[in-house]
KOLKE-402824 format. One record per atom (N, C-alpha, C): residue in one letter; x, y, z. Coordinates in steps of 0.05 Angstrom, whole numbers, padded with zeros to 5 digits, always signed. Atoms other than C-alpha are relative to their C-alpha. Example, Ala and Ser with C-alpha at 12.3 -4.5 7.8 and 13.67 -1.06 7.14 Angstrom:
<sites>
A+00018-00024+00000/A+00246-00090+00156/A+00018+00024+00000/S-00016-00024-00001/S+00273-00021+00143/S-00015+00022+00014/
</sites>
This chain:
<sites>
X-00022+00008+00018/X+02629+02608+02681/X+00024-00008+00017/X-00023+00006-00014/X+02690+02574+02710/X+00017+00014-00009/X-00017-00020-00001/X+02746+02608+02720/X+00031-00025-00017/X-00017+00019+00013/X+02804+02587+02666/X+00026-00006+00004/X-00029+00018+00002/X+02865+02543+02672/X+00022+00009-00006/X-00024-00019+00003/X+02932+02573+02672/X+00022-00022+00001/X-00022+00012-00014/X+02996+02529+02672/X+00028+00012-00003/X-00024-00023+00001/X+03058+02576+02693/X+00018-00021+00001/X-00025+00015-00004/X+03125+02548+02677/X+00025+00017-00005/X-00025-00015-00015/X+03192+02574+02703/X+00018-00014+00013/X-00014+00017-00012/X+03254+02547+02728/X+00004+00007+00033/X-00006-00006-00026/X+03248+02597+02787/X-00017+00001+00012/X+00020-00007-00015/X+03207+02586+02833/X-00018+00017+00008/X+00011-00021-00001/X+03204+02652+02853/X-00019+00015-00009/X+00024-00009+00025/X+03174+02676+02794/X-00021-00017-00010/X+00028+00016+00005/X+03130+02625+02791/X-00026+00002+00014/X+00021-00002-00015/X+03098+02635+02849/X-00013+00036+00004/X+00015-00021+00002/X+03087+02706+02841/X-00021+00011-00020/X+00008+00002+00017/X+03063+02701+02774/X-00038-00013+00002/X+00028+00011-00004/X+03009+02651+02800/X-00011+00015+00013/X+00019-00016-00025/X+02985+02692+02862/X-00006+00023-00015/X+00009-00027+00011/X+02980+02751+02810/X-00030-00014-00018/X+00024+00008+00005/X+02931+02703+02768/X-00027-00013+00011/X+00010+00010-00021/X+02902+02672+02824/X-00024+00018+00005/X+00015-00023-00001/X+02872+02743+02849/X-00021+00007-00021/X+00021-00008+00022/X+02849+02753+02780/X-00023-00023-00011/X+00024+00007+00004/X+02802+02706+02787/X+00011-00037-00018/X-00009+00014+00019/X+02845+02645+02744/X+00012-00026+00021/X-00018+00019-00018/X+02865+02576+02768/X+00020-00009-00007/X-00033+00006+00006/X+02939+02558+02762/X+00011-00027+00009/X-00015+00029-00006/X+02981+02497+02769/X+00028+00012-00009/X-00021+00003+00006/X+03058+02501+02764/X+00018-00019-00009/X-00018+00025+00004/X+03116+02464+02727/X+00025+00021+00004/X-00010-00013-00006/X+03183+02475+02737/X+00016-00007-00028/X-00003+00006+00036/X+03212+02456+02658/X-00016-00001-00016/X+00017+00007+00015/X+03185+02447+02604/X-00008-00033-00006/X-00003+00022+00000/X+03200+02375+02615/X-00023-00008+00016/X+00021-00002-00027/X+03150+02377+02680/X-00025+00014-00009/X+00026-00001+00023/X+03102+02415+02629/X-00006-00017-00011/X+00017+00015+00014/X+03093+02367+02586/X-00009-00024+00020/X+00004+00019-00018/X+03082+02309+02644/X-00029+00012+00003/X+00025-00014-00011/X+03034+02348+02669/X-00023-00009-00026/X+00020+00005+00028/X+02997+02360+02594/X-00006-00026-00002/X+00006+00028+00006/X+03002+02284+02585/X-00016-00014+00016/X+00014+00002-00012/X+02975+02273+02644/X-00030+00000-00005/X+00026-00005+00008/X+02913+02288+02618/X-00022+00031+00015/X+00001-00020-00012/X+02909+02353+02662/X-00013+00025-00028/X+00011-00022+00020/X+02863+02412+02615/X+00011+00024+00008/X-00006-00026+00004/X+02893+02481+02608/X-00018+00017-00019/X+00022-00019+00026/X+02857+02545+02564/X+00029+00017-00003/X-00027-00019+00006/X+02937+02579+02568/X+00021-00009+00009/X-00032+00006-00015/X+03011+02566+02580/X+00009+00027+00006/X-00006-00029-00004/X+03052+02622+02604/X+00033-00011+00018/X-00034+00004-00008/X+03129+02603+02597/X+00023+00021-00010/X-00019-00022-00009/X+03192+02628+02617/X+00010-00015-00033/X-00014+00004+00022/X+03237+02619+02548/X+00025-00006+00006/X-00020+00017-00004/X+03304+02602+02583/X+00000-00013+00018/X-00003+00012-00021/X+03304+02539+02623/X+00015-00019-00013/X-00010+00030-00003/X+03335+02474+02633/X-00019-00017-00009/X+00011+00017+00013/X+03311+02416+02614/X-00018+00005-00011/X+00021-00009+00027/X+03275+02437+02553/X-00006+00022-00001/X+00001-00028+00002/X+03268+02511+02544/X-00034-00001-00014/X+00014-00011+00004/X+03210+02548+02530/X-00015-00003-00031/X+00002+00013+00027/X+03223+02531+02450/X-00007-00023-00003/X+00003+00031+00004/X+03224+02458+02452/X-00019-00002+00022/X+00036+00007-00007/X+03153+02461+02493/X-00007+00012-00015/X+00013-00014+00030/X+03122+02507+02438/X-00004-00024-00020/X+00001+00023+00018/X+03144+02456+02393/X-00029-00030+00002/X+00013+00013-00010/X+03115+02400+02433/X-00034+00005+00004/X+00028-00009-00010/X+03053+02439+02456/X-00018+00002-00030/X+00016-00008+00030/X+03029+02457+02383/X-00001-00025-00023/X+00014+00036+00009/X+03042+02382+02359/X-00023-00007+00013/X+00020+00013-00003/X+03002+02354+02406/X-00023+00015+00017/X+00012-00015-00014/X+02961+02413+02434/X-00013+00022-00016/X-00010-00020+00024/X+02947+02455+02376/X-00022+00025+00000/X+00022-00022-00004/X+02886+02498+02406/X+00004+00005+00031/X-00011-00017-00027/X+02931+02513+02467/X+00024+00027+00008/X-00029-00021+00000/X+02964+02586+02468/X+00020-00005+00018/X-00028-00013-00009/X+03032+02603+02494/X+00005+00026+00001/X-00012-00027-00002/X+03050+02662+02514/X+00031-00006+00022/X-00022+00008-00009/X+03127+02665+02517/X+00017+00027+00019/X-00019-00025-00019/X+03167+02708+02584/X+00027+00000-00021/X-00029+00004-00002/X+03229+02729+02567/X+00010+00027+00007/X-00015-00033-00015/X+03287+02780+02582/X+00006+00017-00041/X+00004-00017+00021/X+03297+02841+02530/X+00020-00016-00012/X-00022+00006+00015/X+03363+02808+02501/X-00003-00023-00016/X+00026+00026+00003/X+03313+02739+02488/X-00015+00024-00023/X+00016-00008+00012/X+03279+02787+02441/X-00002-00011-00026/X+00001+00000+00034/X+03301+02764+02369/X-00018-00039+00006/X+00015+00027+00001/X+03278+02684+02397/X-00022+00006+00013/X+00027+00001-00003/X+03216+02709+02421/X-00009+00006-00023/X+00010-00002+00022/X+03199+02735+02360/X-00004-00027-00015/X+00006+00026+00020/X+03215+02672+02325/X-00015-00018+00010/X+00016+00013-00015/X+03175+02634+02374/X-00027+00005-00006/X+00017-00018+00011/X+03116+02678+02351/X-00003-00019-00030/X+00006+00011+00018/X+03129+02657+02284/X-00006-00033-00004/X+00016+00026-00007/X+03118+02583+02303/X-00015-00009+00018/X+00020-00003+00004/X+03066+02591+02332/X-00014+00009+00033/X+00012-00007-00022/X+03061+02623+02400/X-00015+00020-00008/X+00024-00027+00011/X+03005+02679+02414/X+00020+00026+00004/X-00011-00024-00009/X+03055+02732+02445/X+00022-00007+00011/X-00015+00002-00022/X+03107+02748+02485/X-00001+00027+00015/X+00004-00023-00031/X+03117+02786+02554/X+00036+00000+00010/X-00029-00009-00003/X+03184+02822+02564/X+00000+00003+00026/X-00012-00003-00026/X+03216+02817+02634/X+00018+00023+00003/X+00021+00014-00017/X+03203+02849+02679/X-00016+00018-00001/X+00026-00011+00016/X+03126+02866+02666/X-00013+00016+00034/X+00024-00011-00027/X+03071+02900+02708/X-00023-00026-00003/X+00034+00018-00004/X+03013+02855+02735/X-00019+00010-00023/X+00025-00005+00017/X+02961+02896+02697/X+00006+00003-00035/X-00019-00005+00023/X+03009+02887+02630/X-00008-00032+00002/X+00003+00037+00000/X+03008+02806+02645/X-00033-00005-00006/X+00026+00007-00008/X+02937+02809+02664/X-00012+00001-00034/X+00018-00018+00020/X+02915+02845+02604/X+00008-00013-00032/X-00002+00028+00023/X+02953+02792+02551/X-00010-00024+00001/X+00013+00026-00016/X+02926+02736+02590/X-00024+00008-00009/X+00023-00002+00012/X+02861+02761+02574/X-00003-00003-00033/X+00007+00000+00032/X+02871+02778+02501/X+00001-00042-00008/X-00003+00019+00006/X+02896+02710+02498/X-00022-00031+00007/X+00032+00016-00007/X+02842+02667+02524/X-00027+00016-00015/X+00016-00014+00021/X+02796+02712+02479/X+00001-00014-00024/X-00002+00019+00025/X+02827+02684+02418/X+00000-00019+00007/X+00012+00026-00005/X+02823+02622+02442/X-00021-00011-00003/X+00023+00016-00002/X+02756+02621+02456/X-00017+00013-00016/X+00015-00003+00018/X+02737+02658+02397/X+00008-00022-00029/X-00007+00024+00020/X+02778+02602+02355/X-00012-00023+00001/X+00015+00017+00003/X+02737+02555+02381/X-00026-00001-00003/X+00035-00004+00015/X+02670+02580+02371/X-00002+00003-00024/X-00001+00006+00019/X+02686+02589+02304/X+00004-00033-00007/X-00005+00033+00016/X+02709+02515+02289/X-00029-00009+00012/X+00025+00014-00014/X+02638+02491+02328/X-00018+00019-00021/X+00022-00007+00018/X+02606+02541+02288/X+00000-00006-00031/X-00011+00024+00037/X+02643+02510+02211/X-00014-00026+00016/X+00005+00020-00005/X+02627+02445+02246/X-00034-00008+00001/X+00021-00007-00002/X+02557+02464+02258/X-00015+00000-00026/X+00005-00007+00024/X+02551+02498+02189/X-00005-00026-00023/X-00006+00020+00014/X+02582+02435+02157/X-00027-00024+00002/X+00014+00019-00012/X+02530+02389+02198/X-00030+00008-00014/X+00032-00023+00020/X+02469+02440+02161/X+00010-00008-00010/X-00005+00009+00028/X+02495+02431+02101/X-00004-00024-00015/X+00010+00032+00004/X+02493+02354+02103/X-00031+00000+00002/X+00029+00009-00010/X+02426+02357+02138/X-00018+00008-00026/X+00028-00011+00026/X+02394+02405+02075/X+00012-00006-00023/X-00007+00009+00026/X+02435+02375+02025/X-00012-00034-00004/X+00014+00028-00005/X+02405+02300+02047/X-00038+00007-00003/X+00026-00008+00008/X+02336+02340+02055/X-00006-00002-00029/X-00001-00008+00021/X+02353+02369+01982/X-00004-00023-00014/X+00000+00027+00008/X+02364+02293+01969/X-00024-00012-00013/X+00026+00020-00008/X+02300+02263+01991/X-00016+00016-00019/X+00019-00011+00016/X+02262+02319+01959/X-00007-00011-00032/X-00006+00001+00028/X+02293+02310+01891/X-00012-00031-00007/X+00007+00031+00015/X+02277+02228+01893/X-00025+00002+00002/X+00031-00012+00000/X+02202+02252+01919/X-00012+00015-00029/X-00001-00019+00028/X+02204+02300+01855/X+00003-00028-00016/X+00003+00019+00024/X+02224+02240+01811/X-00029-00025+00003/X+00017+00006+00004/X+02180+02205+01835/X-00031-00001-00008/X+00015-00002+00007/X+02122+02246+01825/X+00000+00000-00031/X-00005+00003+00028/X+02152+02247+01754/X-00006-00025-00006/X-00003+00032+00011/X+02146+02174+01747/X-00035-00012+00008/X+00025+00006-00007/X+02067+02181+01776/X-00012+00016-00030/X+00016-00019+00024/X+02048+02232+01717/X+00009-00018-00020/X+00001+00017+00015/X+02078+02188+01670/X-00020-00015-00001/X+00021+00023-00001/X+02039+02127+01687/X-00025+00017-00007/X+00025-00008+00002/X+01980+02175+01694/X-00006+00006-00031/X+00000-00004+00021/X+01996+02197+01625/X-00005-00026-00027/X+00001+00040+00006/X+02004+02114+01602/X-00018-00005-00001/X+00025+00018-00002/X+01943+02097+01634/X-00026+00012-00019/X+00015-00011+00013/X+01911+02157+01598/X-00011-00014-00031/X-00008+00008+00035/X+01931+02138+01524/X-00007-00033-00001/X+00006+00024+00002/X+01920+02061+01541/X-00033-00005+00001/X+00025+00002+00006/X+01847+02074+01553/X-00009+00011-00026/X+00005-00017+00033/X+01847+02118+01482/X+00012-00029-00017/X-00011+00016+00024/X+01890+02064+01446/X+00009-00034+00013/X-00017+00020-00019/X+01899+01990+01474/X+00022-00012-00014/X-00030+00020+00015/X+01948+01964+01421/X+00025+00015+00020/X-00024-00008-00006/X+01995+02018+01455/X+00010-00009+00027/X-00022+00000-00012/X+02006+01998+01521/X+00017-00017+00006/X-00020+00017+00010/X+02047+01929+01508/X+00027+00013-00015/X-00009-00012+00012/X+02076+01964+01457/X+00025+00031+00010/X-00017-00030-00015/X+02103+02031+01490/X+00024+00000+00018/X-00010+00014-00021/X+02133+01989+01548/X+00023-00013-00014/X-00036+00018+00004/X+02176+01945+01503/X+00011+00021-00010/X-00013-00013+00007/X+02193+02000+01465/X+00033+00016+00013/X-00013-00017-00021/X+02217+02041+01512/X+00033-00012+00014/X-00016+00026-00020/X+02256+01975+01551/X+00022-00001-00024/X-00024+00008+00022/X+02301+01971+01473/X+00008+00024+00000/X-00017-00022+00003/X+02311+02041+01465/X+00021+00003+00020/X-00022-00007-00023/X+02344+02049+01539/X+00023-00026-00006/X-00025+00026+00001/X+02382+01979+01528/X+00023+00018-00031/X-00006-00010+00020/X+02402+02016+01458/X+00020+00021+00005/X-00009-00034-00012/X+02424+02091+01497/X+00021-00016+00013/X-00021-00004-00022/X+02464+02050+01552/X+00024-00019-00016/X-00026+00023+00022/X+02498+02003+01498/X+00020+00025-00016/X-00022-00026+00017/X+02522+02075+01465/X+00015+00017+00020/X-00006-00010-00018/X+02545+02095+01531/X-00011+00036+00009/X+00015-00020-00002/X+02494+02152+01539/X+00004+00008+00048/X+00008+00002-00032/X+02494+02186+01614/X-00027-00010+00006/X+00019+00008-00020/X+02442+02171+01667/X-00026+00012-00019/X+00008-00017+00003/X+02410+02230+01666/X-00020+00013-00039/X+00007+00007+00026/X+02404+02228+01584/X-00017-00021-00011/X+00016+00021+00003/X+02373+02168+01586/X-00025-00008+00007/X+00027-00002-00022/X+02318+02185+01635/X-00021+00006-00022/X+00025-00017+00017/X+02291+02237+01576/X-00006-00009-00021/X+00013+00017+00030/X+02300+02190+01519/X-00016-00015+00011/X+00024+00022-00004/X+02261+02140+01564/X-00026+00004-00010/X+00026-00015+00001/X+02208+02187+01575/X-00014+00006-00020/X+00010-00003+00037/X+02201+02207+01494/X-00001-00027-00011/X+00011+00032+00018/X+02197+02131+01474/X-00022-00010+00024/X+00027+00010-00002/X+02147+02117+01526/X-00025+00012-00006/X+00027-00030+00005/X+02103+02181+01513/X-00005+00008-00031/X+00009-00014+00031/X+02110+02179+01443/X-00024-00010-00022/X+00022-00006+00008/X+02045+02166+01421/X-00018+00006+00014/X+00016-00018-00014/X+02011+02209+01464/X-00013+00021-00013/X+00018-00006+00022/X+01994+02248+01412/X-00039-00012-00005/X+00025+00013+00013/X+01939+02199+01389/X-00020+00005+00014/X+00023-00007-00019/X+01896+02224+01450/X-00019+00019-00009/X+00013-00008+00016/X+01878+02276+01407/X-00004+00000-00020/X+00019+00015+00025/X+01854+02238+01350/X-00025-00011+00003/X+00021+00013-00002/X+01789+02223+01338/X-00007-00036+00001/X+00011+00028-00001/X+01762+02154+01356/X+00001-00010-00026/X+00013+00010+00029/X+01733+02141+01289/X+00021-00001-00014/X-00020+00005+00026/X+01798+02147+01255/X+00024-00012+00021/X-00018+00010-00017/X+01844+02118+01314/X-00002-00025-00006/X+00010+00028+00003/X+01798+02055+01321/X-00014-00008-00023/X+00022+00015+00025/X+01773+02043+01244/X+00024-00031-00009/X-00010+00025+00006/X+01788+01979+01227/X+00015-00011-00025/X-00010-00010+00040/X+01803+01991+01146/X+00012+00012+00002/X-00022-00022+00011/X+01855+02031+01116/X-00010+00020+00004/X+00014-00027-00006/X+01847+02100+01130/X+00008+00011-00034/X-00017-00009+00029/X+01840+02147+01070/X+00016+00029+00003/X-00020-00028-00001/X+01881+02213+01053/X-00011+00017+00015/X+00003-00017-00016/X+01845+02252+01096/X+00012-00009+00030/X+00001+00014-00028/X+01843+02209+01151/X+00029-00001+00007/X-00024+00002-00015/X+01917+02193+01145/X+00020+00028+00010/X-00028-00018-00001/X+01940+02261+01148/X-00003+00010+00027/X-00003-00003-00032/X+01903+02274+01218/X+00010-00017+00013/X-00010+00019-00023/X+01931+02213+01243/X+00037+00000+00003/X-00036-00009+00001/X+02002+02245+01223/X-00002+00020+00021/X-00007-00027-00019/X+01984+02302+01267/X+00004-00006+00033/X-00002+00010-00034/X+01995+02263+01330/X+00027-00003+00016/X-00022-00010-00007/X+02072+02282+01332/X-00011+00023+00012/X-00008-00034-00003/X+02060+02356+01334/X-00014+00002+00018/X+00022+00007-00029/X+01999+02335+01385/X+00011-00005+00023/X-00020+00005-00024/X+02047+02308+01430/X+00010+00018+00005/X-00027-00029+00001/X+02097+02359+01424/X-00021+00016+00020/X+00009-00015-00004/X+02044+02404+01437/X-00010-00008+00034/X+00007+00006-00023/X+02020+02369+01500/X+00020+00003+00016/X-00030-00009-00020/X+02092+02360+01534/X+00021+00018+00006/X-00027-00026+00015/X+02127+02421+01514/X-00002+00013+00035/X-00007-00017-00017/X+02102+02461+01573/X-00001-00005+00026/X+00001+00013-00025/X+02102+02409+01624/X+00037+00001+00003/X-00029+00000-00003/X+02183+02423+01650/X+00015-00019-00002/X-00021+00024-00007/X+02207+02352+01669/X-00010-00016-00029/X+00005+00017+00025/X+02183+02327+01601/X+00001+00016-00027/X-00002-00014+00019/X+02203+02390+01556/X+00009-00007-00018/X-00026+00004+00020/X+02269+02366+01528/X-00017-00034-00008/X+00016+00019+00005/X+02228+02296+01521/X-00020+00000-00021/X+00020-00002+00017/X+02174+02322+01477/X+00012+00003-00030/X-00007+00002+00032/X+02220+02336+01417/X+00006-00027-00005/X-00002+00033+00003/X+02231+02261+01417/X-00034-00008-00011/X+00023+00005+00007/X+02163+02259+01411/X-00017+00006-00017/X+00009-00016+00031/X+02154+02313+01356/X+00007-00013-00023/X-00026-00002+00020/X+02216+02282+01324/X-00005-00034-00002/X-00011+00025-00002/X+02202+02208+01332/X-00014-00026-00034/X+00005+00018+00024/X+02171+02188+01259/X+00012+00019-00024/X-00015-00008+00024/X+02225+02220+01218/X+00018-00019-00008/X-00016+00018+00018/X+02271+02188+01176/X+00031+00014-00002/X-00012-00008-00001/X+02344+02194+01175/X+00014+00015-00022/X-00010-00012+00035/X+02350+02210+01093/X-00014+00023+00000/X+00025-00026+00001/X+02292+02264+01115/X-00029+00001-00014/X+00039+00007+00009/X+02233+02230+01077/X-00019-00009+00030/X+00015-00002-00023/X+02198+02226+01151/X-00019+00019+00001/X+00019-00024-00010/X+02144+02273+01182/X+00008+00008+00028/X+00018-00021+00017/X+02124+02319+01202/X+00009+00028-00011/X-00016-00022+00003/X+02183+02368+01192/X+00020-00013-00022/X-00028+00006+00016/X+02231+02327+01146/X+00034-00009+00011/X-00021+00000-00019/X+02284+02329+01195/X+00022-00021-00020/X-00020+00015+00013/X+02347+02302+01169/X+00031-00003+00004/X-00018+00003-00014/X+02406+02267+01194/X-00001+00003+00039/X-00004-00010-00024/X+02430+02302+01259/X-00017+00028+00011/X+00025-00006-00006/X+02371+02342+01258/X-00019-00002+00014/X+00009+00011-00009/X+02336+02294+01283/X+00014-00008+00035/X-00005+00014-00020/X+02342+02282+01351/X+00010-00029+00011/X-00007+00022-00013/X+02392+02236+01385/X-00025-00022+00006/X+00015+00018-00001/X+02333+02196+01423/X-00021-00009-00014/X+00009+00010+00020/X+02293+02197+01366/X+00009-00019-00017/X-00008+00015+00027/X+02336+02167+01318/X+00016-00022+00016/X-00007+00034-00016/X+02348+02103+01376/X-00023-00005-00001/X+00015+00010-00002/X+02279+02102+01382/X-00007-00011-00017/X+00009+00008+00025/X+02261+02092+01308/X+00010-00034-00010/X-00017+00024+00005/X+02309+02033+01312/X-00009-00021+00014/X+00013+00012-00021/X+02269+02005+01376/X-00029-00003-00012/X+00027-00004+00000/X+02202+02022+01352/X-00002-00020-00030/X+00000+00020+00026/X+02220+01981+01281/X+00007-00027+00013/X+00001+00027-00011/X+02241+01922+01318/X-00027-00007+00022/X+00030+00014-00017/X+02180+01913+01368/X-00025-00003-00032/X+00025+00001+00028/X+02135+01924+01301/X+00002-00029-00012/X-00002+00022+00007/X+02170+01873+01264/X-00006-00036+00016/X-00002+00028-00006/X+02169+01813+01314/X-00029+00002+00023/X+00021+00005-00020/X+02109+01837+01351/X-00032-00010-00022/X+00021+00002+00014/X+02034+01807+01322/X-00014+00026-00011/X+00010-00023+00016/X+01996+01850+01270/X-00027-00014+00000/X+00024+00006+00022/X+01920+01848+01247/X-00001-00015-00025/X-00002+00004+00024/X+01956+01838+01185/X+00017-00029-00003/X-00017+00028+00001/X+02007+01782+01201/X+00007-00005+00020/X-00012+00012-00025/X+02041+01743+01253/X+00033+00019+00010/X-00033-00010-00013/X+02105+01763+01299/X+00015-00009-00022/X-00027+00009+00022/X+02163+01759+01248/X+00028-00007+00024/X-00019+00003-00022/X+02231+01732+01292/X+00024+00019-00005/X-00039-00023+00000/X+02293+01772+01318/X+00004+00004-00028/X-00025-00007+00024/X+02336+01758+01257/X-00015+00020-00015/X+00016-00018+00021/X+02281+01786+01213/X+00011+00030-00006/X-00005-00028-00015/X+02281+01849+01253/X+00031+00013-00009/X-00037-00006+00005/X+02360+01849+01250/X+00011+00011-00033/X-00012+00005+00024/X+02363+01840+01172/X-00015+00032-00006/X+00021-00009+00015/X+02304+01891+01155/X+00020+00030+00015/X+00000-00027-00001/X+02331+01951+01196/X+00033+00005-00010/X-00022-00005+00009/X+02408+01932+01176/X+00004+00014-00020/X+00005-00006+00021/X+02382+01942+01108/X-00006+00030-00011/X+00011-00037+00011/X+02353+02015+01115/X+00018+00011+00020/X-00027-00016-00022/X+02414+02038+01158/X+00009+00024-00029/X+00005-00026+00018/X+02425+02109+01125/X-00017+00014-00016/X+00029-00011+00009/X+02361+02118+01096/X-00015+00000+00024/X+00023-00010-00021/X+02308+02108+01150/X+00019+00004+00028/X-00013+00013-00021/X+02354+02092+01201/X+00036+00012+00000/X-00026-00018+00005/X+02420+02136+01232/X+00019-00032-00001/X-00021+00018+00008/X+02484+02083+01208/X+00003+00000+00031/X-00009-00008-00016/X+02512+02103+01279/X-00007-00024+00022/X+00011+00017-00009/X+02460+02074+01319/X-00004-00026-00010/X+00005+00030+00006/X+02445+02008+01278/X+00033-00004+00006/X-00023+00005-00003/X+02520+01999+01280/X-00004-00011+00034/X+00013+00003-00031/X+02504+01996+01363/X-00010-00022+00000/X+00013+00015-00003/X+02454+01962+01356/X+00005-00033-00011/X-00009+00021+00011/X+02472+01905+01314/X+00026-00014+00014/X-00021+00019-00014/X+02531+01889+01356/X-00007-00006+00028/X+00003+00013-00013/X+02490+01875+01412/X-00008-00033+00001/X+00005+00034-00009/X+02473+01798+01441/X-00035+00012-00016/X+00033+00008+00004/X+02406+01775+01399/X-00009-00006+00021/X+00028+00015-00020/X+02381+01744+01457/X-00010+00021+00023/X+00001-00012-00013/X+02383+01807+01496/X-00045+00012-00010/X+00021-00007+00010/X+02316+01826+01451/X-00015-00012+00005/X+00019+00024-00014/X+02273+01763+01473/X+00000+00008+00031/X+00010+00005-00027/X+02287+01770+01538/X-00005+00023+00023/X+00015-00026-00013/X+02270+01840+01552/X-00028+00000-00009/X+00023+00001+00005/X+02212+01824+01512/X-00019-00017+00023/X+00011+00029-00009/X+02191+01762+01555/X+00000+00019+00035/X+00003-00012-00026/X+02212+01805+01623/X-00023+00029-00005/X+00021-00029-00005/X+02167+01872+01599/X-00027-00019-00004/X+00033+00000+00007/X+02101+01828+01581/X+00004-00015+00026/X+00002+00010-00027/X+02119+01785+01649/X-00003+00016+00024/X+00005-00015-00015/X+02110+01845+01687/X-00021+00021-00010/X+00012-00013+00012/X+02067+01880+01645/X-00026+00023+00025/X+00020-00010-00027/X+02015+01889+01707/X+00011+00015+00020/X-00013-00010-00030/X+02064+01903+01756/X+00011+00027-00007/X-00026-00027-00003/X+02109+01967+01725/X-00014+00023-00027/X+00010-00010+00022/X+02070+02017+01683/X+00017+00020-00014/X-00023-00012+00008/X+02139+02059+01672/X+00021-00018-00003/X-00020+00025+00011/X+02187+02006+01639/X+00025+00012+00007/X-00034-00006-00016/X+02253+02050+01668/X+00005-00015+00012/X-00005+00007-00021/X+02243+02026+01720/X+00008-00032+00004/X-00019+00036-00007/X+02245+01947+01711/X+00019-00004-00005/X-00032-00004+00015/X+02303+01955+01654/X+00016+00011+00020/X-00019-00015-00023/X+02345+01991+01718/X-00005-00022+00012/X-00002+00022-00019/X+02323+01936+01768/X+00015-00028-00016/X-00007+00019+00009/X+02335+01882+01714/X+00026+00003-00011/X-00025-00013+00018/X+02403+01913+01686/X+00021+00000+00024/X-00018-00015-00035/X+02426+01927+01772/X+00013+00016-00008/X-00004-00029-00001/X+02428+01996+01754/X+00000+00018+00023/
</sites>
């Protein structure tokens, strides 16, 4: 370990040089000024110290006005201030701005020695602390950027179970997965038009693309019959809310998502299924989805009839605003751009192959 840096300052020589040859012995290398004026030259110089060790009355610039100086531009360099006993009330105050000590004239060597030490102690325990905050700080970034990466790894495996979930239900049902995709693409245009957070919008996504997931457990024979179903038939093909529900409930990142999916063929007057739900009952992303899921119906092709256009769509759900449909949301909805509805349609079936989680384009196509 090198031996640390001392710069003694004194107007008297004398005492300067005894001062040094006392630190000298102890092992410390020294340099002298003879002001504080000739201190700071020095400091500027670019000369390193680990202690000062000034006299308190000199000439050109006293012992005070280097303190000053030293702790502007030096501010992890002690002072320890000499002075005589009658100097006692401005050493004190010297202290209070911000020297480490003072040393009353006239001292013993092993009295000097033995502040000089403490004082380079704190020093060089003030700086292992700031390297070790700095250190700390530099962890913190590192496992909060780790924390980062994880978390987008995590969503992303969320955005593989989806699809896996998509691709599932598209082999059970093919009308759905056109269908699911635009859905999904109006409801989020619908959430960010009501100024919904991020984060809120992720889980309504997730309940309008997953919400007939249910139907996986429906039988074939009454999923794919081609005729009207009759009263029996239609009441298992109502159970494909509570089916869902029941599937996503105890998967975590799709919990709060599943009541969208319990909740998403109710009605806002409460003649819906499979609970009645009514009003604000009903789930926020439910009661956007119902509004999304009636407009892809309307203008998308049926068995039974052709695509009907936008306006249609526009007039038919304006119409049942307070009955099937919360006022709130159509209100929203209705004061968006028509053409916004074509051309999320036209961008989800133009990618249809490419994005089997529709967040994701609506965010790329939105520069979200």
């Amino acid at each position: 370990m090198s031996a640390e840096r001392i710069l003694v300052v004194d107007d008297e020589e004398a005492i300067r040089e005894i001062v040094c040859s006392m630190l000298t012995n102890a092992g410390h290398q020294t340099r002298q000024a003879s002001s504080g004026l000739k201190a700071l030259e020095i400091l500027n110089s670019g000369a390193e110290f680990e202690l000062i060790l000034s006299d308190l009355m000199m000439a050109e610039m006293d012992g005070i006005g280097l303190l000053e100086k030293v702790k502007e531009s030096f501010p992890d360099l002690p002072v320890i201030m000499v002075t005589a006993v009658h100097d006692i009330s401005v050493a004190l105050a010297a202290i209070r701005n911000g020297a480490y000590d003072y040393l009353l004239k006239p001292f013993e060597r092993e009295q000097m020695l033995a502040m000089v030490k403490r004082a380079l102690e704190h020093r060089r325990l003030k700086l292992e602390n700031r390297a070790y905050q700095s250190n700390l700080e530099s962890l913190v970034a590192a496992r909060t950027e780790q924390l980062r990466q994880t978390m987008t790894d995590l969503e992303r495996s969320y955005d593989i179970t989806l699809e896996a979930l998509g691709d599932a239900l598209d082999l059970k049902d093919a009308e759905t997965e056109g269908h699911s995709k635009r859905v999904t693409a109006f409801t989020i245009a619908v959430a960010r038009a009501m100024g919904l957070a991020g984060d809120r919008i992720r889980v309504i996504a997730r309940g309008a693309f997953l919400h007939d997931i249910g139907k996986m457990a429906i039988p074939d024979a009454i999923l794919r019959k081609p005729g009207a179903l009759d009263a029996d038939e239609k009441a298992i093909m109502m159970e494909h809310c509570f089916r869902g529900y029941q599937m996503l409930r105890k998967i975590p990142f799709l919990s709060e998502a599943s009541d969208i999916v319990y909740s998403h063929q109710e009605k806002y007057d409460g003649s819906g299924y499979p609970r009645g739900l009514k009003g604000e009952q009903i789930p926020l992303g439910a009661r956007i989805f119902a509004v999304a899921d009636t407009l892809d119906a309307i203008t998308s092709d049926r068995p039974y009839r052709a695509a009907q256009p936008t306006r249609a769509a526009l007039d038919e759900i304006a119409k049942y605003s307070g009955t099937q449909f919360d006022p709130v949301v159509v209100k929203t909805f209705l004061s968006m751009p028509e053409s916004i509805w074509e051309d999320l349609r036209k961008q989800i079936n133009s990618q249809i192959h490419r994005y089997n989680y529709p967040d994701k384009f609506v965010k790329a196509s939105a520069g979200d």
